[in-house]
Every structure is written in structure tokens, then in C-alpha cells.
N, CA, C and O atoms as CSV, one atom per row, in Angstrom:
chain,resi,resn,atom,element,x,y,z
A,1,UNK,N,N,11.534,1.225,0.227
A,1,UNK,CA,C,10.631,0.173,0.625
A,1,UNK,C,C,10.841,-1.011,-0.314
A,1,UNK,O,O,10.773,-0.930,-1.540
A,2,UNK,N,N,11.147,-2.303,0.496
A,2,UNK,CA,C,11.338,-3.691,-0.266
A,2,UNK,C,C,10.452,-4.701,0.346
A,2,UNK,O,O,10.085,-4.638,1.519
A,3,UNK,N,N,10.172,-5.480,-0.344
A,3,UNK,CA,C,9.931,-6.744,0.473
A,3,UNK,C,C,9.781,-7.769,-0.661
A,3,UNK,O,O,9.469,-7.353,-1.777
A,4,UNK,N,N,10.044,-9.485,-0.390
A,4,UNK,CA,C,9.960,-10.270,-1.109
A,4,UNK,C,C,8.412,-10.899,-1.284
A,4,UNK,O,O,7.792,-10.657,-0.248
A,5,UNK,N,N,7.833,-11.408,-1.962
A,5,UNK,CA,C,6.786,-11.813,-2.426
A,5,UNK,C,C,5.860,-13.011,-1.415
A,5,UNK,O,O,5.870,-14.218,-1.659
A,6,UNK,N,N,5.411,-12.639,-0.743
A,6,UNK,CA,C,4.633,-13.960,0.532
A,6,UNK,C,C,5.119,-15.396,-0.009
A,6,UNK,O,O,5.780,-16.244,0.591
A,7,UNK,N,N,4.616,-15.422,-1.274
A,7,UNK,CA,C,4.436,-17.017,-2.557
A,7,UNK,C,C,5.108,-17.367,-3.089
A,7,UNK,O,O,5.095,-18.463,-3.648
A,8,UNK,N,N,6.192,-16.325,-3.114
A,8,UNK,CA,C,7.505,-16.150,-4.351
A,8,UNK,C,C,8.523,-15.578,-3.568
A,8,UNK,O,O,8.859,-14.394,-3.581
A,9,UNK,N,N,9.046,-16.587,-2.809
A,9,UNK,CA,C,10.437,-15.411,-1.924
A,9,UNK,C,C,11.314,-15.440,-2.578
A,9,UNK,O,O,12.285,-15.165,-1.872
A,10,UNK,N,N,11.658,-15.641,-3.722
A,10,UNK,CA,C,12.450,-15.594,-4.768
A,10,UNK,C,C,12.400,-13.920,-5.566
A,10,UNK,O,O,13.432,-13.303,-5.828
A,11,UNK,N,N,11.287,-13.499,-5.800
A,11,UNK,CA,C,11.152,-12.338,-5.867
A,11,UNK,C,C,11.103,-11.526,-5.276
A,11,UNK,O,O,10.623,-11.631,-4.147
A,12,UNK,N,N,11.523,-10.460,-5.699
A,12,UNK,CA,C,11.641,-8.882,-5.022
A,12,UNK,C,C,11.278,-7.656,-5.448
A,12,UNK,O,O,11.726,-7.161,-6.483
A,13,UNK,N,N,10.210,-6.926,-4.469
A,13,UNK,CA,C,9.416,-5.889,-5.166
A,13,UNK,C,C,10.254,-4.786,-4.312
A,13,UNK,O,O,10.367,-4.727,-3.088
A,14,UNK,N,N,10.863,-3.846,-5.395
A,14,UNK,CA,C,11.439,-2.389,-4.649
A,14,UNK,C,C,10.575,-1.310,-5.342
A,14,UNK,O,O,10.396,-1.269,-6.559
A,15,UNK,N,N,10.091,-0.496,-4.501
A,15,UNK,CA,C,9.994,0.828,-4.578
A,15,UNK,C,C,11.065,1.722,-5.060
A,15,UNK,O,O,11.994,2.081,-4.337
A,16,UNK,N,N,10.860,2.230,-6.830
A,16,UNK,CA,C,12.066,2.997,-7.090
A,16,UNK,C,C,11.451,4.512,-6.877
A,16,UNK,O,O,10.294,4.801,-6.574
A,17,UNK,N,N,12.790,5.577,-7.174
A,17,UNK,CA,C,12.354,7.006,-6.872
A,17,UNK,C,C,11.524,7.805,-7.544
A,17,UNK,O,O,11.149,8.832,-6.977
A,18,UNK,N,N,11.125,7.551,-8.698
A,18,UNK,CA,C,10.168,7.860,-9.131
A,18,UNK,C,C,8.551,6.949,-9.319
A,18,UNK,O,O,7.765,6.843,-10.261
A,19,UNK,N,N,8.565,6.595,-8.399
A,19,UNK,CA,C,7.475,5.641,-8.111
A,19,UNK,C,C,6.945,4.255,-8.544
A,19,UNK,O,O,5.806,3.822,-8.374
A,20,UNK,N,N,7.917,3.688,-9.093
A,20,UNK,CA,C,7.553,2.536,-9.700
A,20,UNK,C,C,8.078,1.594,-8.853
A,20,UNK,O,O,8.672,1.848,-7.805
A,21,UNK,N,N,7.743,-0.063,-9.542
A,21,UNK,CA,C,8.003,-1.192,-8.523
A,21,UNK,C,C,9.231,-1.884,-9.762
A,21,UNK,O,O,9.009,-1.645,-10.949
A,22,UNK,N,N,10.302,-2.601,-9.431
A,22,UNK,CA,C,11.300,-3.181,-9.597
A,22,UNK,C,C,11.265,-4.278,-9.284
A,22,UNK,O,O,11.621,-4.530,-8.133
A,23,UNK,N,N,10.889,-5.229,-10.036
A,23,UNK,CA,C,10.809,-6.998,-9.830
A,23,UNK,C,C,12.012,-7.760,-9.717
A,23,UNK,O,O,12.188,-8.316,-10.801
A,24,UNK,N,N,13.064,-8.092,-8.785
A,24,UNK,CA,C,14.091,-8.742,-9.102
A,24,UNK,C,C,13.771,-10.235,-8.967
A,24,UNK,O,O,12.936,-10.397,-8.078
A,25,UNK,N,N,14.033,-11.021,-9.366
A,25,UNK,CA,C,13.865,-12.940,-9.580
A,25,UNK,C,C,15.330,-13.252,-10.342
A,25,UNK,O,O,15.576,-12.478,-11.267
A,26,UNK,N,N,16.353,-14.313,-10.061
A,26,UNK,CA,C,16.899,-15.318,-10.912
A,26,UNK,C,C,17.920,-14.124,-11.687
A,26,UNK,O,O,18.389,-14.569,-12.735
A,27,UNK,N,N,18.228,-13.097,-11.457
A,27,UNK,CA,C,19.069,-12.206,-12.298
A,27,UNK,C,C,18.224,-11.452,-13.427
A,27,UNK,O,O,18.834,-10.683,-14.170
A,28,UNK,N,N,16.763,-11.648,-13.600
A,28,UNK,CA,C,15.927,-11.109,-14.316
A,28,UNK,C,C,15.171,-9.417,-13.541
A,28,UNK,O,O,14.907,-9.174,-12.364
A,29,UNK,N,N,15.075,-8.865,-14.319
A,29,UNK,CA,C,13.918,-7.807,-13.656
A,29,UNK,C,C,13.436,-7.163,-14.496
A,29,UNK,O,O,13.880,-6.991,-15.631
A,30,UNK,N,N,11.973,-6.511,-13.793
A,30,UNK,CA,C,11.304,-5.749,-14.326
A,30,UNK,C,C,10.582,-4.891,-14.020
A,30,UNK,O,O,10.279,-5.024,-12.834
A,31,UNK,N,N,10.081,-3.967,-14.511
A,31,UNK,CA,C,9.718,-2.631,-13.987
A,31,UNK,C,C,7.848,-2.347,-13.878
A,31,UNK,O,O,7.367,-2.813,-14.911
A,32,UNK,N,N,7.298,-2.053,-13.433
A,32,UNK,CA,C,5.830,-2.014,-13.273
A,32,UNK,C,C,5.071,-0.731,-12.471
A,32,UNK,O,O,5.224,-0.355,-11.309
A,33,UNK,N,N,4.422,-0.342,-13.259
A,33,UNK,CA,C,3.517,0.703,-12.315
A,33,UNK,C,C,2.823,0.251,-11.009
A,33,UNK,O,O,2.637,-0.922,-10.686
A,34,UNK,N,N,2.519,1.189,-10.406
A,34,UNK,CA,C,1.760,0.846,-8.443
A,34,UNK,C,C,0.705,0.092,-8.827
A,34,UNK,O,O,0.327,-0.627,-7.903
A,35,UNK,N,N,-0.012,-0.049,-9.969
A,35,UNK,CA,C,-0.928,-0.767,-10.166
A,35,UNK,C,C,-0.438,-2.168,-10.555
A,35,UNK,O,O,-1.140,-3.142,-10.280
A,36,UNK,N,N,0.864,-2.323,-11.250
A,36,UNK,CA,C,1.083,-3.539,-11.631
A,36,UNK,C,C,0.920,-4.166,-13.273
A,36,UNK,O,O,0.593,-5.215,-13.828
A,37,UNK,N,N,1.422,-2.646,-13.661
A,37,UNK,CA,C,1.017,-2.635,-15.332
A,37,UNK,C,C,2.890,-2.683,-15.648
A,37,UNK,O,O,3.720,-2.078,-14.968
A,38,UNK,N,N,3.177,-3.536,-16.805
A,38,UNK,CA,C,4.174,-3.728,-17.317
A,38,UNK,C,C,4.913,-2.613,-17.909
A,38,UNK,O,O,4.487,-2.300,-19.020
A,39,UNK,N,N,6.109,-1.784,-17.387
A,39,UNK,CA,C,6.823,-0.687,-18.237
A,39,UNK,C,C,7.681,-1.170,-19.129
A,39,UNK,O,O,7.696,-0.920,-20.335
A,40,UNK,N,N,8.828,-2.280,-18.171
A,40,UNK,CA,C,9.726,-2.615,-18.937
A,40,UNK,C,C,10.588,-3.900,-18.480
A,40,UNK,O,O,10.569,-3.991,-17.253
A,41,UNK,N,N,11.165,-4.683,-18.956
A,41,UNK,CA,C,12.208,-5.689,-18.555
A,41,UNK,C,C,12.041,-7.495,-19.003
A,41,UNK,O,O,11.060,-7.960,-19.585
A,42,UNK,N,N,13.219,-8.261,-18.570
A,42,UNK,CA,C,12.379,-9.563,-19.041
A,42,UNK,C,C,11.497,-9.902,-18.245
A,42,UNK,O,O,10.851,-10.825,-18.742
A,43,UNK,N,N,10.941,-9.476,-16.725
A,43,UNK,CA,C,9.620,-9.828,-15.613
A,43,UNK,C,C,8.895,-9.235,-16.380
A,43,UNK,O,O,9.182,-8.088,-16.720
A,44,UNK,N,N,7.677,-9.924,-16.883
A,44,UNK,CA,C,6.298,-9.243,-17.690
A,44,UNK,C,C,5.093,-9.329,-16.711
A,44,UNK,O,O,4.054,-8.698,-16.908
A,45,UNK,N,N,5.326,-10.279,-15.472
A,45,UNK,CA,C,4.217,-10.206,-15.012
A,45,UNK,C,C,4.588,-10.025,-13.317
A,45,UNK,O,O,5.698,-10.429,-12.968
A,46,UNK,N,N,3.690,-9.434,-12.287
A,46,UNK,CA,C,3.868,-8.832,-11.422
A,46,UNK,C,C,2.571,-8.631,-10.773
A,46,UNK,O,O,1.720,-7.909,-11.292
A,47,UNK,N,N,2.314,-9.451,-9.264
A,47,UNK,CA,C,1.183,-8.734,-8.905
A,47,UNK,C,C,0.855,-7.877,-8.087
A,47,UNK,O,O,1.338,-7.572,-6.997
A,48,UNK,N,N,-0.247,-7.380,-8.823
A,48,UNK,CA,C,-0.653,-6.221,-8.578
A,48,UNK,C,C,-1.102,-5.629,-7.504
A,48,UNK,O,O,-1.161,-4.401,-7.437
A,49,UNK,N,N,-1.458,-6.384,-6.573
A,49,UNK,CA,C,-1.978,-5.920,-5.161
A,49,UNK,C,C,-0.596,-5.998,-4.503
A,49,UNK,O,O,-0.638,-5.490,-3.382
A,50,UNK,N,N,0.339,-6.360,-4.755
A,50,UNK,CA,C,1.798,-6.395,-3.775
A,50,UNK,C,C,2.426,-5.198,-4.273
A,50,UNK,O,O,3.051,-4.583,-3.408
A,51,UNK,N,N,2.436,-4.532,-5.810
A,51,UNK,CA,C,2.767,-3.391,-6.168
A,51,UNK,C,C,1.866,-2.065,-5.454
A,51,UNK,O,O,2.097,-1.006,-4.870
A,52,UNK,N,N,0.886,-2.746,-5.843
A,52,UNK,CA,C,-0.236,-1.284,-4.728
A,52,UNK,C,C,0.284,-0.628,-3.287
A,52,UNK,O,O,0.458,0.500,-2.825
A,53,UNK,N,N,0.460,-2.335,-2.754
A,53,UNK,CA,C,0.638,-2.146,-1.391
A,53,UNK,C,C,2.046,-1.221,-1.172
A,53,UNK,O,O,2.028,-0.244,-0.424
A,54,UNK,N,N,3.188,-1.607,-1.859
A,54,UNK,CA,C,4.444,-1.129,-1.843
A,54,UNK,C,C,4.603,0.495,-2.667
A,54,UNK,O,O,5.511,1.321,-2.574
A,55,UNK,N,N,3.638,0.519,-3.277
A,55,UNK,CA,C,3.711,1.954,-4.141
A,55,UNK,C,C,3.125,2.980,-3.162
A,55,UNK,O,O,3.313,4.188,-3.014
A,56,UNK,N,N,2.348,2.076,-2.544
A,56,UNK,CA,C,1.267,3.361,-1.400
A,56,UNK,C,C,1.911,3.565,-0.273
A,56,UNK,O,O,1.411,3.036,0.719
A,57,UNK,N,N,3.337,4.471,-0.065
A,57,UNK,CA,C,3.420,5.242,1.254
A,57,UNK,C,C,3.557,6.089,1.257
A,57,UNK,O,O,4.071,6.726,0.337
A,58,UNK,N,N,3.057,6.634,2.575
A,58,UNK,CA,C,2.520,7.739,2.472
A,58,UNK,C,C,3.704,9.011,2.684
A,58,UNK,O,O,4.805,8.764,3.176
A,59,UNK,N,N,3.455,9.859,2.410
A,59,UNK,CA,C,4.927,10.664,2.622
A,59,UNK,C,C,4.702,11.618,4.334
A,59,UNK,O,O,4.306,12.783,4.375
A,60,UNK,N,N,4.946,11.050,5.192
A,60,UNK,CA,C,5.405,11.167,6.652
A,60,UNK,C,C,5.364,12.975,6.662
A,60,UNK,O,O,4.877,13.492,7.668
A,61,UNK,N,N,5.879,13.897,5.534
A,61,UNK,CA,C,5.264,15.127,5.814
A,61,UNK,C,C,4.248,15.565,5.498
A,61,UNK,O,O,3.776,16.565,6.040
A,62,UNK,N,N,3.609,14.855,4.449
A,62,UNK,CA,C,2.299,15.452,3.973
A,62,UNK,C,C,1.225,14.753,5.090
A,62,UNK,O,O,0.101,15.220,4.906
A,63,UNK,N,N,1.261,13.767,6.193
A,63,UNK,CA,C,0.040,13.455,6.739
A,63,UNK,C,C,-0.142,14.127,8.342
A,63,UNK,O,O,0.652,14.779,9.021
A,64,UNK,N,N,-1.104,13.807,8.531
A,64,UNK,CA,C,-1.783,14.679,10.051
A,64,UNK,C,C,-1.141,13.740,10.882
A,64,UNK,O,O,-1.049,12.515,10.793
A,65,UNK,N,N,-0.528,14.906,12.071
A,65,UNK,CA,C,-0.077,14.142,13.163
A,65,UNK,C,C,-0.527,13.306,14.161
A,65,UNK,O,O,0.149,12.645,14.949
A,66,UNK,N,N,-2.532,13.445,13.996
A,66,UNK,CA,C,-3.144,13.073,14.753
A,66,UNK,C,C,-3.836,11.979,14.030
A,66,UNK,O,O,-3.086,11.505,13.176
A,67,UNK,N,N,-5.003,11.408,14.066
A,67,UNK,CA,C,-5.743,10.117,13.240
A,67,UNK,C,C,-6.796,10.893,13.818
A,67,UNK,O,O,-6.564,11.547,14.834
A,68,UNK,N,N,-7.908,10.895,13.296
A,68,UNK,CA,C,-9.200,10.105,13.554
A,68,UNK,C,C,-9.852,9.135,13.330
A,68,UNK,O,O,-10.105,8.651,12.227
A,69,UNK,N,N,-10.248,8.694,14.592
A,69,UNK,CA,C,-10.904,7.414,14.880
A,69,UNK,C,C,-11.756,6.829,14.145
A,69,UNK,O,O,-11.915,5.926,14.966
A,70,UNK,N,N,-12.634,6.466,13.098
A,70,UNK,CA,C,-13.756,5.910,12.669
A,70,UNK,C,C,-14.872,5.619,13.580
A,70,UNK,O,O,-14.708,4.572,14.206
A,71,UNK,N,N,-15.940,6.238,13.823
A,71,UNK,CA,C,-17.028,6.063,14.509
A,71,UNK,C,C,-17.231,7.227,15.365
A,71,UNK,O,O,-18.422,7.406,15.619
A,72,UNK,N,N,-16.531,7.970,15.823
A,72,UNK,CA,C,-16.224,9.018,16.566
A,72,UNK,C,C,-16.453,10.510,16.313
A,72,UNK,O,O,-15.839,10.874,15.309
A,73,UNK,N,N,-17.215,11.583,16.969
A,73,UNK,CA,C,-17.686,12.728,16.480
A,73,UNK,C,C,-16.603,13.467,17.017
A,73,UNK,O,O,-15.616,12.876,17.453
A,74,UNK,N,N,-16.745,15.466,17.034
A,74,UNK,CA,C,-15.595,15.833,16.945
A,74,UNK,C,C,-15.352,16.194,18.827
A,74,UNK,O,O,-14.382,16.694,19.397
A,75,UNK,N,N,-16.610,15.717,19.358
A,75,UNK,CA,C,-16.345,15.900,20.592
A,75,UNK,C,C,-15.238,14.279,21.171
A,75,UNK,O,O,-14.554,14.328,22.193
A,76,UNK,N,N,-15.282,13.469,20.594
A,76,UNK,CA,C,-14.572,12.306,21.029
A,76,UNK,C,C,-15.760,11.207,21.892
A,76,UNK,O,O,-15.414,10.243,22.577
A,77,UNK,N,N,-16.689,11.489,21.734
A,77,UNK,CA,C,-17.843,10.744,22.144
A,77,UNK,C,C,-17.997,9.133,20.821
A,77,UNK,O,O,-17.827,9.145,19.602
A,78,UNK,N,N,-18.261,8.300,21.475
A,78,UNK,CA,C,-18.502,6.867,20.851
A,78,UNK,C,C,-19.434,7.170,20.055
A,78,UNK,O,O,-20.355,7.717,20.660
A,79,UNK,N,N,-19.712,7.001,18.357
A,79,UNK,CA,C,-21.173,7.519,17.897
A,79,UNK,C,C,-22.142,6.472,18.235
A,79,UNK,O,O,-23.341,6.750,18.209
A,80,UNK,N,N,-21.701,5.174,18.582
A,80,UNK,CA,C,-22.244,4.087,19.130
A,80,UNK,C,C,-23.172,4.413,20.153
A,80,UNK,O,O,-24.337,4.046,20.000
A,81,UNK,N,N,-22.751,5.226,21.469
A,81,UNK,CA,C,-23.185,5.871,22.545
A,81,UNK,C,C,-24.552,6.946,21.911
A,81,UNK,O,O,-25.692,6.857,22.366
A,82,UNK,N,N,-24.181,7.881,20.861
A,82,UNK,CA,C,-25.163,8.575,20.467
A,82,UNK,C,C,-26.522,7.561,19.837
A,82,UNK,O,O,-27.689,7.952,19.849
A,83,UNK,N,N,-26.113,6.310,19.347
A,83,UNK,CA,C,-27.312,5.697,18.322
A,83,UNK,C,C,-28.209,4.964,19.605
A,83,UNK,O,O,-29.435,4.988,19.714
A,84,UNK,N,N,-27.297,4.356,20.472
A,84,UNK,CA,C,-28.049,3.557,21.705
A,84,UNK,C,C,-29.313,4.591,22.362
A,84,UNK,O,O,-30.473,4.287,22.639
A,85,UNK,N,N,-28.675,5.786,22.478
A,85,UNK,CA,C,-30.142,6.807,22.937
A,85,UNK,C,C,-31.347,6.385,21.759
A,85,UNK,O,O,-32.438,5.915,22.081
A,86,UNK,N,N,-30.966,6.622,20.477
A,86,UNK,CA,C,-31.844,6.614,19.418
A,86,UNK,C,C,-32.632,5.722,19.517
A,86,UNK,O,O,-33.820,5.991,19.335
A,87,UNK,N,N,-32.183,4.189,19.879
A,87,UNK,CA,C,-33.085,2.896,20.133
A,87,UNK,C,C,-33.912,2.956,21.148
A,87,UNK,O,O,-35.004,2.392,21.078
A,88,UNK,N,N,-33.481,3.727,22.378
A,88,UNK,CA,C,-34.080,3.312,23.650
A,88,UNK,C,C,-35.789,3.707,23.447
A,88,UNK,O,O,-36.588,3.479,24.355
């Protein structure tokens, strides 16, 4: 996982294999935790919500094949539908 910086397309945040983010800019780089804390390199600074975002995927075998919905009970009924009785 890569992508360049929305603000800074000059920079480049990679996802390395042991979980960290890789700042490339100008022939410079640097290394940063998913949070966006400084490990190592001449890049000292890095933000942190673009490291989050890029540190957080999810690993495709560990998740459920299905979703659940938000709002929804386990019959698949709207809980919306259940509260409207409650008002009437």
C-alpha cells in the first residue's frame, strides 16, 4: 500500500513489511510508526492521520465475509422500524 500525500504530492507514504510507513520526498526518507511517531531517517516529520490511514489494512483473512449493517438487529429488520412502534 502507497499513496502520495493529498498537500504534498511530492511525498510518498509506503507501507513497509513490518508495519511501518516510509516517507519518500526529494531523495530524502524516513521511517515512522502507524501513528506517525519518528523511527528513523532525514524526514522527521510525517502526518499522522495519512500514516494511520495507510498502516490500517486490514488483513483480507482475518475479516468476516459478511458486514453488518449498523442499525440493524439479527433478524435484518430496520431498528428504525422497531423505535417508530415505540413513538406511536
Amino acid at each position: 500500500m502507497s499513496m502520495t500525500h493529498p498537500f504534498d504530492p511530492d511525498s510518498l507514504y509506503e507501507l513497509t513489511e513490518d508495519g511501518n510507513i516510509r516517507i519518500t520526498k526529494d531523495g530524502k526518507t524516513g521511517l515512522f510508526t502507524g501513528e506517525g511517531i519518528h523511527l528513523e531517517g532525514e524526514i522527521r516529520e510525517a502526518d499522522p492521520q495519512l500514516c494511520n490511514w495507510i498502516s490500517n489494512v486490514p488483513d483480507p483473512d482475518s475479516q468476516m465475509t459478511t458486514s453488518r449493517i449498523a442499525g440493524r438487529d439479527d433478524s435484518g429488520k430496520s431498528a428504525g422500524a422497531h423505535a417508530s412502534h415505540l413513538n406511536a
